[in-house]
Backbone as CSV, one residue per row, in Angstrom:
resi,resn,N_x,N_y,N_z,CA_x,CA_y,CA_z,C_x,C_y,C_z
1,UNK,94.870,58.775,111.304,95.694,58.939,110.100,94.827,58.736,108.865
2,UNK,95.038,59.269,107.911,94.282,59.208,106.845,94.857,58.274,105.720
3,UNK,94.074,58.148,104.896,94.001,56.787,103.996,95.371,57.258,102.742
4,UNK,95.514,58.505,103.270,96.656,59.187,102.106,98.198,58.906,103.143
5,UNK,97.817,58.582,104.153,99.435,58.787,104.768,99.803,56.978,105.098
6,UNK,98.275,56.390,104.989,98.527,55.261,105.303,99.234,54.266,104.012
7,UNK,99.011,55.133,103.136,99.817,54.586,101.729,101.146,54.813,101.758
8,UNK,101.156,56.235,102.058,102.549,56.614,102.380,103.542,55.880,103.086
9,UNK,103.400,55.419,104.197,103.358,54.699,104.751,104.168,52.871,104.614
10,UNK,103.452,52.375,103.740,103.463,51.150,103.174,104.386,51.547,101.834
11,UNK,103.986,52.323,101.803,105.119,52.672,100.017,106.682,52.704,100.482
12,UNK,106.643,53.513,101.679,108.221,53.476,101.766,108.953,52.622,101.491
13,UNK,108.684,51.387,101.764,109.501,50.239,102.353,109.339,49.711,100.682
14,UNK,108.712,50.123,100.072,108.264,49.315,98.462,109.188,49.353,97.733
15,UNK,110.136,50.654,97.779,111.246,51.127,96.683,112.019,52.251,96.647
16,UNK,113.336,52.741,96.311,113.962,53.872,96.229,113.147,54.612,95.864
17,UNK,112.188,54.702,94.359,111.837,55.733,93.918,110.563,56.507,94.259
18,UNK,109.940,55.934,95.267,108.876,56.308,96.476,109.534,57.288,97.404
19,UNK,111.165,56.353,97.589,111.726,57.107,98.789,112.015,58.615,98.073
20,UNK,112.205,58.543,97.355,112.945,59.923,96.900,112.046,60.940,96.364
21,UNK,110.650,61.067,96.370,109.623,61.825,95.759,109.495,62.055,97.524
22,UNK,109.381,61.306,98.515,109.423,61.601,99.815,110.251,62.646,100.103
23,UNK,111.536,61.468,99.739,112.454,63.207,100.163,112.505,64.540,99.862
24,UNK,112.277,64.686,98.553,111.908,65.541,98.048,110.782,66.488,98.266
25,UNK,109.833,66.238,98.764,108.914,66.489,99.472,109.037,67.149,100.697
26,UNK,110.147,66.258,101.347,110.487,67.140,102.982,111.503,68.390,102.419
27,UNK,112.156,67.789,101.657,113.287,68.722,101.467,112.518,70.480,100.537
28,UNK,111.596,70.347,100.288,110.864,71.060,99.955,110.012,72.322,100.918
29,UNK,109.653,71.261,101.847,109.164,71.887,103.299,110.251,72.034,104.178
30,UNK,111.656,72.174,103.860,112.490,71.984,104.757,112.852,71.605,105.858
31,UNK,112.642,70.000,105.652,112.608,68.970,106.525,113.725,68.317,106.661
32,UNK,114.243,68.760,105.269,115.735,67.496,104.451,116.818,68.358,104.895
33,UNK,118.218,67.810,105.125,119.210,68.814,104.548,119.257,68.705,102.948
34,UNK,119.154,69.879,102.383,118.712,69.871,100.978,120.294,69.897,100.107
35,UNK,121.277,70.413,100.886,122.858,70.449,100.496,123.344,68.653,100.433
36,UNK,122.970,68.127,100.954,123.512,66.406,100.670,123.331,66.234,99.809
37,UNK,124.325,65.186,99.387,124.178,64.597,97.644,123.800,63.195,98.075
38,UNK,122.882,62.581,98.067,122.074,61.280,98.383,122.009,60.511,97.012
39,UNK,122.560,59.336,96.677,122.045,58.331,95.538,120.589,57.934,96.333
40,UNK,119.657,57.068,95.388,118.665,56.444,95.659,118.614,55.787,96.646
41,UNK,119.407,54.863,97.269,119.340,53.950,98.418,119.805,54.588,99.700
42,UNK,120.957,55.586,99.515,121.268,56.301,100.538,119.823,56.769,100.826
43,UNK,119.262,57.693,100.075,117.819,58.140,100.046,116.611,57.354,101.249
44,UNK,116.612,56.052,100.573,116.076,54.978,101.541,116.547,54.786,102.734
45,UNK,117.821,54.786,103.083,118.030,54.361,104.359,118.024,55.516,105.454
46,UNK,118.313,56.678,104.645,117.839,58.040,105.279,116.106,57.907,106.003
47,UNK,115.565,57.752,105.259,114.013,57.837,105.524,113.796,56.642,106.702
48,UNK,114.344,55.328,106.267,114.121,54.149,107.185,114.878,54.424,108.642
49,UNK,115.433,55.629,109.109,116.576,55.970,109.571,116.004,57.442,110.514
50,UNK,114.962,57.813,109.753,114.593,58.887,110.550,112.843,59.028,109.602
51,UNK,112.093,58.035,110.267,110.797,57.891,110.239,110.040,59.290,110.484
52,UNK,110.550,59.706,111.788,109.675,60.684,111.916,109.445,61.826,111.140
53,UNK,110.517,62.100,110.015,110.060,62.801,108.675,108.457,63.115,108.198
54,UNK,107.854,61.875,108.116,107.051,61.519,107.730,105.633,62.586,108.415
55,UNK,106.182,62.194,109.951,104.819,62.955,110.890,104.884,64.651,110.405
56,UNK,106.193,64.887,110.446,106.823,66.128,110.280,106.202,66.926,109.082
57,UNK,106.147,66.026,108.170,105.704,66.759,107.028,104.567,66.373,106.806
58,UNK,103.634,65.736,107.412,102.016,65.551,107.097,101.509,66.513,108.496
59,UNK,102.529,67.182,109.296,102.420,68.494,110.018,102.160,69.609,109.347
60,UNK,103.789,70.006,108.393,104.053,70.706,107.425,102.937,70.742,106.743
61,UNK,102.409,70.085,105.749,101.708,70.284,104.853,100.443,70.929,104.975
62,UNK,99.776,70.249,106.364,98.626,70.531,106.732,98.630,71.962,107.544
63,UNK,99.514,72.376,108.162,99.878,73.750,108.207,99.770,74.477,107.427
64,UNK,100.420,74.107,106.114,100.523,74.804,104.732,99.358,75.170,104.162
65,UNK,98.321,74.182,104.329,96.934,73.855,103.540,95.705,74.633,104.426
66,UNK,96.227,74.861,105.916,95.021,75.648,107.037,95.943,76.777,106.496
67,UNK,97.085,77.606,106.188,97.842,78.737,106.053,96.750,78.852,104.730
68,UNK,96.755,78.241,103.808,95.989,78.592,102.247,94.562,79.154,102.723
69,UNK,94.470,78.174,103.490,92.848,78.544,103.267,92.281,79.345,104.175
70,UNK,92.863,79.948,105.068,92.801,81.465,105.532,92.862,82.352,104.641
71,UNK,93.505,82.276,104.086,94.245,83.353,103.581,92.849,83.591,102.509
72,UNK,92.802,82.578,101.756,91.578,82.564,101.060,90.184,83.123,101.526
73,UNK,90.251,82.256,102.530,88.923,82.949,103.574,88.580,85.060,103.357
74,UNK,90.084,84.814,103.915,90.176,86.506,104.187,89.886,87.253,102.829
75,UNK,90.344,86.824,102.021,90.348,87.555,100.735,89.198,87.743,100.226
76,UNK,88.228,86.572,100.283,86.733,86.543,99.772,85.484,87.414,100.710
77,UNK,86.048,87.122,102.094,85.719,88.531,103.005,85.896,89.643,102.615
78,UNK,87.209,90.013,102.003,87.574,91.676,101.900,86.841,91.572,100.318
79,UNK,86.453,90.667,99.344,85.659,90.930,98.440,84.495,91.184,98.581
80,UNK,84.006,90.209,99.503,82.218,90.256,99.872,82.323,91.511,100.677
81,UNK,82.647,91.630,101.399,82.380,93.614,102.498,81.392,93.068,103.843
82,UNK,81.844,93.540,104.576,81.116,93.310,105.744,79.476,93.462,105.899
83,UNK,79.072,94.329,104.608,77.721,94.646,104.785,76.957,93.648,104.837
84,UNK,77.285,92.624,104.064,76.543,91.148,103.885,76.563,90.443,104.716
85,UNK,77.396,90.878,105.859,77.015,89.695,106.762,76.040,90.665,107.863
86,UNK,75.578,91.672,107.462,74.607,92.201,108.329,73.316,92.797,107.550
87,UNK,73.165,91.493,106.810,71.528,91.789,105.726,70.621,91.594,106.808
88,UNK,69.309,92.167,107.234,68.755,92.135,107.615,68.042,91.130,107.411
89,UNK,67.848,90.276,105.969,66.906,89.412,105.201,67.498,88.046,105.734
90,UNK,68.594,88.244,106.043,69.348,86.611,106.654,69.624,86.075,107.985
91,UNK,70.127,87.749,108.416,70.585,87.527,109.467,69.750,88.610,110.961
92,UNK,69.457,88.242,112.157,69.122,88.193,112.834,70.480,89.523,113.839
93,UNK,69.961,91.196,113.813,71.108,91.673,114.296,70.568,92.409,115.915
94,UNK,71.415,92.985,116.426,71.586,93.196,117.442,72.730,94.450,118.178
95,UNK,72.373,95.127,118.908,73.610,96.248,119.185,73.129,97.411,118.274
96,UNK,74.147,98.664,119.015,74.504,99.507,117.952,75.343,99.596,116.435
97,UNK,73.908,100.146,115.773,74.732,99.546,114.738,75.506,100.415,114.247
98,UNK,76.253,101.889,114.664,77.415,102.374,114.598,78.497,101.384,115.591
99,UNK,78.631,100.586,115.851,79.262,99.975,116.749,80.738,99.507,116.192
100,UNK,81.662,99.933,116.971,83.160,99.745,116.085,83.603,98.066,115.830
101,UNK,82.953,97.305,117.164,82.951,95.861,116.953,81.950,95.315,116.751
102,UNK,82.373,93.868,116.214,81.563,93.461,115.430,81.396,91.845,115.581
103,UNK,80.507,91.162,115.721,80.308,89.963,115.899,79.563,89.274,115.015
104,UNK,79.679,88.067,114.021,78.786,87.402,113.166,79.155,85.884,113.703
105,UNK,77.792,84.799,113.468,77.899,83.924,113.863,76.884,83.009,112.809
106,UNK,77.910,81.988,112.454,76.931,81.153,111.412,76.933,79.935,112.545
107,UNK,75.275,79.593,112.437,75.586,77.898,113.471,74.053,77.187,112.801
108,UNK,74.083,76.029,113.586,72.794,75.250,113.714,72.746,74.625,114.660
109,UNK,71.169,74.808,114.986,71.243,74.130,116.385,71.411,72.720,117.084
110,UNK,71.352,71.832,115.797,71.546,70.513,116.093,73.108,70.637,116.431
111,UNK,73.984,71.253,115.910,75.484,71.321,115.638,75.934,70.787,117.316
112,UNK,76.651,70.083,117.891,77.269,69.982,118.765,78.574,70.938,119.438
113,UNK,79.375,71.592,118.538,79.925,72.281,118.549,79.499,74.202,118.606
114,UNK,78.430,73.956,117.947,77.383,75.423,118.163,77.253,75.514,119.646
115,UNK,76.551,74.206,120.105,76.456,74.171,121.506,77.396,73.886,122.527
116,UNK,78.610,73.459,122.163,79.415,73.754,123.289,80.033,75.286,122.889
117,UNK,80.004,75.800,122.563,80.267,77.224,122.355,79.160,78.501,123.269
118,UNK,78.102,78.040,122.834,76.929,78.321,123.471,77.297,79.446,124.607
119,UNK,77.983,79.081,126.326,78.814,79.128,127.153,79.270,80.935,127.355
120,UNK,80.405,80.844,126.217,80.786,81.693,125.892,80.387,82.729,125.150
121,UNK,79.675,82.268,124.067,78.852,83.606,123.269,77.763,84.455,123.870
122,UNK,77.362,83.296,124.899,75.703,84.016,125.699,76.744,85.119,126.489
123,UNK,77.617,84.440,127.296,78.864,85.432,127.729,79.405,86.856,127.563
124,UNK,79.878,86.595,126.115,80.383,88.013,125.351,79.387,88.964,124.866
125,UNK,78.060,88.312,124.751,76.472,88.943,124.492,76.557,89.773,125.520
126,UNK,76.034,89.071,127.177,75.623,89.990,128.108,76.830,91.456,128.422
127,UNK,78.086,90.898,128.128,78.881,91.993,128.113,79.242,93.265,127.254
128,UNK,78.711,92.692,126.363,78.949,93.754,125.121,77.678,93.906,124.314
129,UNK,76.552,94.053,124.753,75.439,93.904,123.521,75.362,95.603,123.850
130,UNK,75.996,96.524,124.377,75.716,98.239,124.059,76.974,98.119,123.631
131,UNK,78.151,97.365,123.088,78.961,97.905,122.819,79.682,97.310,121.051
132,UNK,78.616,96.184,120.888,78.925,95.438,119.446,77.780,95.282,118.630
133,UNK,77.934,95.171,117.261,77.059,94.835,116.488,77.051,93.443,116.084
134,UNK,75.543,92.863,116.885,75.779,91.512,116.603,75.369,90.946,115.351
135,UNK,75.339,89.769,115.070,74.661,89.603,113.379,74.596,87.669,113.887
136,UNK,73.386,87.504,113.654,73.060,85.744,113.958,72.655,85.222,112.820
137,UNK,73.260,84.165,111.962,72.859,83.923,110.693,72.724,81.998,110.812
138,UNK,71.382,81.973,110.316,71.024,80.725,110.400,71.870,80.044,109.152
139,UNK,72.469,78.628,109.627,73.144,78.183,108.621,72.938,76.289,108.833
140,UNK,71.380,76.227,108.847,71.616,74.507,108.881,72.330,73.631,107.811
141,UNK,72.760,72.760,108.469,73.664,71.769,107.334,72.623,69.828,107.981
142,UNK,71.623,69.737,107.333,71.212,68.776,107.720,71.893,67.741,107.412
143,UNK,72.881,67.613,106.007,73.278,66.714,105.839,74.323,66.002,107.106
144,UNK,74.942,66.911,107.820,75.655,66.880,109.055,74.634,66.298,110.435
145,UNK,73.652,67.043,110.697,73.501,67.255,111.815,71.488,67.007,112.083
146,UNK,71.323,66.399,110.525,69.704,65.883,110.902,68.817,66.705,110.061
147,UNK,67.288,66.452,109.985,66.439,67.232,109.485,66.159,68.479,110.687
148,UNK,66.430,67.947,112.052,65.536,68.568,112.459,66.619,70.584,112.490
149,UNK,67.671,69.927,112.039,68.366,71.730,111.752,67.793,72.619,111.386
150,UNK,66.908,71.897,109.916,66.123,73.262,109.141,65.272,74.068,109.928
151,UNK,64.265,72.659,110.325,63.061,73.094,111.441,63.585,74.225,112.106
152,UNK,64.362,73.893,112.972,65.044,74.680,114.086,65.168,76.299,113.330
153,UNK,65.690,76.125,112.217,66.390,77.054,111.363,65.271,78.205,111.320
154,UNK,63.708,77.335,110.393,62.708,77.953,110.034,62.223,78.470,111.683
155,UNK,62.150,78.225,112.707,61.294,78.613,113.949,62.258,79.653,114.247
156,UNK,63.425,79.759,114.645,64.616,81.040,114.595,64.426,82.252,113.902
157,UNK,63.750,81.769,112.491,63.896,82.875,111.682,62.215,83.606,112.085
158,UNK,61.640,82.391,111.870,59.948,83.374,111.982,59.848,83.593,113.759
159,UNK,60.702,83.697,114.424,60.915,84.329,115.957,61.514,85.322,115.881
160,UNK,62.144,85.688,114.890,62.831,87.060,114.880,61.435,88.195,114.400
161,UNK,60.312,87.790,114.040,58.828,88.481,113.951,58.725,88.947,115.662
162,UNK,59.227,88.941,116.552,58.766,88.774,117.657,60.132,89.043,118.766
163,UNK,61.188,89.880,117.845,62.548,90.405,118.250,62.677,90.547,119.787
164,UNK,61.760,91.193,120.438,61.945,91.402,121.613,62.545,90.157,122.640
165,UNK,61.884,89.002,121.758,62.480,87.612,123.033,63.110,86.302,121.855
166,UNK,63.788,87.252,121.104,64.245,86.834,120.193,65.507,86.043,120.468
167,UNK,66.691,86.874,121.296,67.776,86.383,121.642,67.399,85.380,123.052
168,UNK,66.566,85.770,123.909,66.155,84.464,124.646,65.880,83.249,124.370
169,UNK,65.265,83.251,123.264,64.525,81.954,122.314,65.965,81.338,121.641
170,UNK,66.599,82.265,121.164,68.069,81.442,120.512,68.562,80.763,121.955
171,UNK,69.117,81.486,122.645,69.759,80.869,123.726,69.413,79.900,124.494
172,UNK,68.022,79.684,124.471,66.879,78.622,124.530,67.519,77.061,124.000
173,UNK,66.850,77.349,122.738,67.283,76.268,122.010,68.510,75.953,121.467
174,UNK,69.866,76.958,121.819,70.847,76.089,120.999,71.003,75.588,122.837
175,UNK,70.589,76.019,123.816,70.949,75.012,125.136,70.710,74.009,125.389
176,UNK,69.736,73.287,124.096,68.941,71.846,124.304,70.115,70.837,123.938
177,UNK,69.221,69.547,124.342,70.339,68.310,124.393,69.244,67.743,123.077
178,UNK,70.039,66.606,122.482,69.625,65.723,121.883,69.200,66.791,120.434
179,UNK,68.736,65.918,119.371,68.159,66.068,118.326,66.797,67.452,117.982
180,UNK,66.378,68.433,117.340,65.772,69.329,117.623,64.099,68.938,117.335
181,UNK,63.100,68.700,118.563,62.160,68.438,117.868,60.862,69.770,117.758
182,UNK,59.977,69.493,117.403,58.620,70.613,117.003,58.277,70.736,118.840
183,UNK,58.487,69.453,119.132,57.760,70.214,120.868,59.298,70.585,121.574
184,UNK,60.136,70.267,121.479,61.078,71.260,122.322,61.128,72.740,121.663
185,UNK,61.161,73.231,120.029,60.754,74.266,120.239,59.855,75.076,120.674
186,UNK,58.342,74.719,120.789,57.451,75.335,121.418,57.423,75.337,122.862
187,UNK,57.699,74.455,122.842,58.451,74.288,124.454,59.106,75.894,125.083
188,UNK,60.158,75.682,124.195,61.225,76.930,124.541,60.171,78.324,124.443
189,UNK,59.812,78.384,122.972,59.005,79.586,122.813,58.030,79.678,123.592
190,UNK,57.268,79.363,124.678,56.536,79.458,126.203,57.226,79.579,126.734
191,UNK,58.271,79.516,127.107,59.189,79.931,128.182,60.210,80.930,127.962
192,UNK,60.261,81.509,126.861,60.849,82.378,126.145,59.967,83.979,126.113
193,UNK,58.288,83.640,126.254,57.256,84.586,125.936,56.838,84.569,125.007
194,UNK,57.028,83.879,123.543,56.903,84.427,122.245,55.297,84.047,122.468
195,UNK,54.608,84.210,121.259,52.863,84.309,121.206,53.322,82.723,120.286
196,UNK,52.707,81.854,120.453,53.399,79.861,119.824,52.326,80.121,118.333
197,UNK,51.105,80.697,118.740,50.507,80.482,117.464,50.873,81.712,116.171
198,UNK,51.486,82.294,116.911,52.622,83.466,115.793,53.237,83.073,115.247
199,UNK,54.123,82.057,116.534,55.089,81.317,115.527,54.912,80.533,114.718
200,UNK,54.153,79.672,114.740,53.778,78.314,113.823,53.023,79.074,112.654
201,UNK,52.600,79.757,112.959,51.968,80.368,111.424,53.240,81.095,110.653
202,UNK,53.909,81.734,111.081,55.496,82.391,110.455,56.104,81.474,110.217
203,UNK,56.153,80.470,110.787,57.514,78.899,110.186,56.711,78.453,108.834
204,UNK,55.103,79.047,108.711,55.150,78.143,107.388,55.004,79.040,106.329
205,UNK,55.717,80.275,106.783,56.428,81.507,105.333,57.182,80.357,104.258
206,UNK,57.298,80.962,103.505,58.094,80.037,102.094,59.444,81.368,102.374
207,UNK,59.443,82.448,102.672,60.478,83.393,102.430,61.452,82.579,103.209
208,UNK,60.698,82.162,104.422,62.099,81.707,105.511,63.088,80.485,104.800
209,UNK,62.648,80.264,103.480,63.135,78.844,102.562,63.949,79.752,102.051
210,UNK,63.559,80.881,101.262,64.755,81.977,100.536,65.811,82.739,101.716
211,UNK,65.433,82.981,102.932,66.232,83.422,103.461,67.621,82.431,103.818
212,UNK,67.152,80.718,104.059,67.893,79.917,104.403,68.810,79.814,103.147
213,UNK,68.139,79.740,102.085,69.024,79.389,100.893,70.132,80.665,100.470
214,UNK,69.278,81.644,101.290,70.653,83.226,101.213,71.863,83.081,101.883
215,UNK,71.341,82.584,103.023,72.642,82.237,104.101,73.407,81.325,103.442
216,UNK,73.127,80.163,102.551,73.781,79.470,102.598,74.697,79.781,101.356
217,UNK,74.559,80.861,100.539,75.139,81.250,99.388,76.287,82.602,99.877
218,UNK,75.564,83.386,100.954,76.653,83.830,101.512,77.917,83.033,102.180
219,UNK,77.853,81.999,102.780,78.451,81.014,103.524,79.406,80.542,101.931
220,UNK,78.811,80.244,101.108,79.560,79.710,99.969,80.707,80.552,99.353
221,UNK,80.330,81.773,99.079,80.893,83.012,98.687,82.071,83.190,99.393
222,UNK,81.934,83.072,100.677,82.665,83.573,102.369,83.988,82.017,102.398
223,UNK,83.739,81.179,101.824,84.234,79.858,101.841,83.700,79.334,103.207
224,UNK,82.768,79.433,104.113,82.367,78.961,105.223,82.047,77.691,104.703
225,UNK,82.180,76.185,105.075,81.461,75.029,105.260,81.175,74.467,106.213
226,UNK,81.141,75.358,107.608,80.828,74.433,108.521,80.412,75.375,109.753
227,UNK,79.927,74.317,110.848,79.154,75.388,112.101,79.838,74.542,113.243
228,UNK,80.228,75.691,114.379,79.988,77.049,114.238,80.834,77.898,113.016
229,UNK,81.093,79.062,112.600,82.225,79.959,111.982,81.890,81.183,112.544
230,UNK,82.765,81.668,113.367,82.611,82.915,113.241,83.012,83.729,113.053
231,UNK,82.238,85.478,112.715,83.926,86.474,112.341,83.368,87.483,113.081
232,UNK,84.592,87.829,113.918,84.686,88.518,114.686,85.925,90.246,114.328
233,UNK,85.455,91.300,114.418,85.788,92.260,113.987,86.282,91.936,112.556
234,UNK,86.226,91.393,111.600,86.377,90.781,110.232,87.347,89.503,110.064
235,UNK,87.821,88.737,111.644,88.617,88.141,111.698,87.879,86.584,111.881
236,UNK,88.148,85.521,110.450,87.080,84.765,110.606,88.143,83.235,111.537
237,UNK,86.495,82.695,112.691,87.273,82.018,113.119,86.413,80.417,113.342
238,UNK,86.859,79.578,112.539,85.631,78.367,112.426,85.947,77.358,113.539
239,UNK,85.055,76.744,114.168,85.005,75.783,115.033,84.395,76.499,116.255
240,UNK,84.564,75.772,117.614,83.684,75.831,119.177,84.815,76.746,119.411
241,UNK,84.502,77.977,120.022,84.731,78.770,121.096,84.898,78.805,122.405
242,UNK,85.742,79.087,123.600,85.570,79.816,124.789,85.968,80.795,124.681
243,UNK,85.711,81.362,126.161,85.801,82.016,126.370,87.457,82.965,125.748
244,UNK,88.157,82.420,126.459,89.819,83.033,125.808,90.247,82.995,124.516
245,UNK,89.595,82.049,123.649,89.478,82.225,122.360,88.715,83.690,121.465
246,UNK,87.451,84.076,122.266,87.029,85.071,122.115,87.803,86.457,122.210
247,UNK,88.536,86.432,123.588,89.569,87.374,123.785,90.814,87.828,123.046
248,UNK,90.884,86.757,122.581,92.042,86.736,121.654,91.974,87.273,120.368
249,UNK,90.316,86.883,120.377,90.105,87.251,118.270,90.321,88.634,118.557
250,UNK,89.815,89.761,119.778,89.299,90.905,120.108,90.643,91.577,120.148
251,UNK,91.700,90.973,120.542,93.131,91.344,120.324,93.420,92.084,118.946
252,UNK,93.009,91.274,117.785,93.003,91.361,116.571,92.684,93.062,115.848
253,UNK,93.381,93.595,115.466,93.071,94.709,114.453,91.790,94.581,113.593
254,UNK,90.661,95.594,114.069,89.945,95.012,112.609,89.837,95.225,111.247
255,UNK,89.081,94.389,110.667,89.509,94.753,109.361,88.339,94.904,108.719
């Protein structure tokens, strides 16, 4: 429960005129019968009388507030245009790119949730990579998830020099456990094929600093704040994935 409901909470019992900005509140979200004529104390004993109001409408609301910010989402999508999420300069693509579907994926590899997703995306890859246009966009959030995101971020990007074992090397490292270090990526990239002294000389591009800071302004634009997000045929969908979640977005009309 949050520090806003836990007031709520304690206020009830404080006074009528708490109670009745409450009621008002449900009766708003249509929680209340809104046709009763309630004085102030009736008001109170209503609420003390049927508590669970309370859950009901910190349901309500937060329904209300994930309903907003879709909606928002979507709108800043149909402003930005799909082309941007398939810049070549940011993002990492894949498939035909006449391809009617469409897959974008913002993550980092420290992300825990990137990686339980992991599963499923390597999944919908092997099944559809002649039949979708993929788009992989590095999006570390160290403040979340560590320094070693960027790292990760910068070796991703200067591995895409080297496309051919490009999507092996992702699938590589978002499969690791623990924190991302300099020897588990080289690690991966030997076992991946990449040439290691290619890579380490490409991670210390300065562009891969402008490309990160692109992603993260597209992500801003897009209202994205967090990893994984993904949008799938233009249908954006944030948090860990399976499999049937995937199926479902694919249900979706695109847009």
């Amino acid at each position: 429960m949050t520090g806003q409901w836990k007031i709520v909470f304690a206020g009830i019992f404080g006074g009528a005129a708490l109670a009745l900005l409450l009621v008002m509140g449900a009766a708003a979200l249509g929680l209340f019968p809104q046709k009763s004529v309630l004085d102030s104390k009736q008001l109170h004993e209503y609420l003390l009388n049927h508590p669970e109001l309370i859950v009901e409408m910190q349901v309500k609301l937060q329904q209300n507030a994930d309903d907003a910010t879709e909606h928002a989402q979507q709108a800043a999508l149909r402003k930005i245009g799909a082309k941007a999420f398939f810049d070549p300069r940011i993002a990492f693509l894949a498939g035909p790119a006449d391809a009617k579907r469409t897959f974008v994926e913002f993550y980092d590899y420290d992300c825990p949730y990137c990686r339980a997703s992991l599963p499923a995306v390597k999944k919908f890859y092997e099944a559809h990579r002649n039949d979708t246009r993929f788009s992989f966009i590095e999006f570390p959030i160290p403040q979340q998830h560590g320094p070693g995101a960027v790292l990760a971020a910068k070796a991703s990007l200067a591995a895409r020099n080297q496309p051919k074992s490009f999507i092996a090397f992702h699938f590589a490292l978002m499969g690791e456990e623990g924190a991302v270090t300099e020897q588990m990526i080289f690690d991966d990239a030997v076992k991946c094929g990449l040439d290691v002294a290619k890579l380490k000389a490409d991670m210390a591009d300065p562009a891969l600093d402008l490309a990160i800071a692109d992603a993260h302004k597209l992500a801003l634009r897009a209202k994205i704040d967090g990893t994984p997000t993904f949008l799938i045929n233009g249908h954006l969908r944030p948090g860990a994935v399976d499999d049937n979640d995937l199926k479902d977005m694919l249900k979706a009309k695109p847009v």
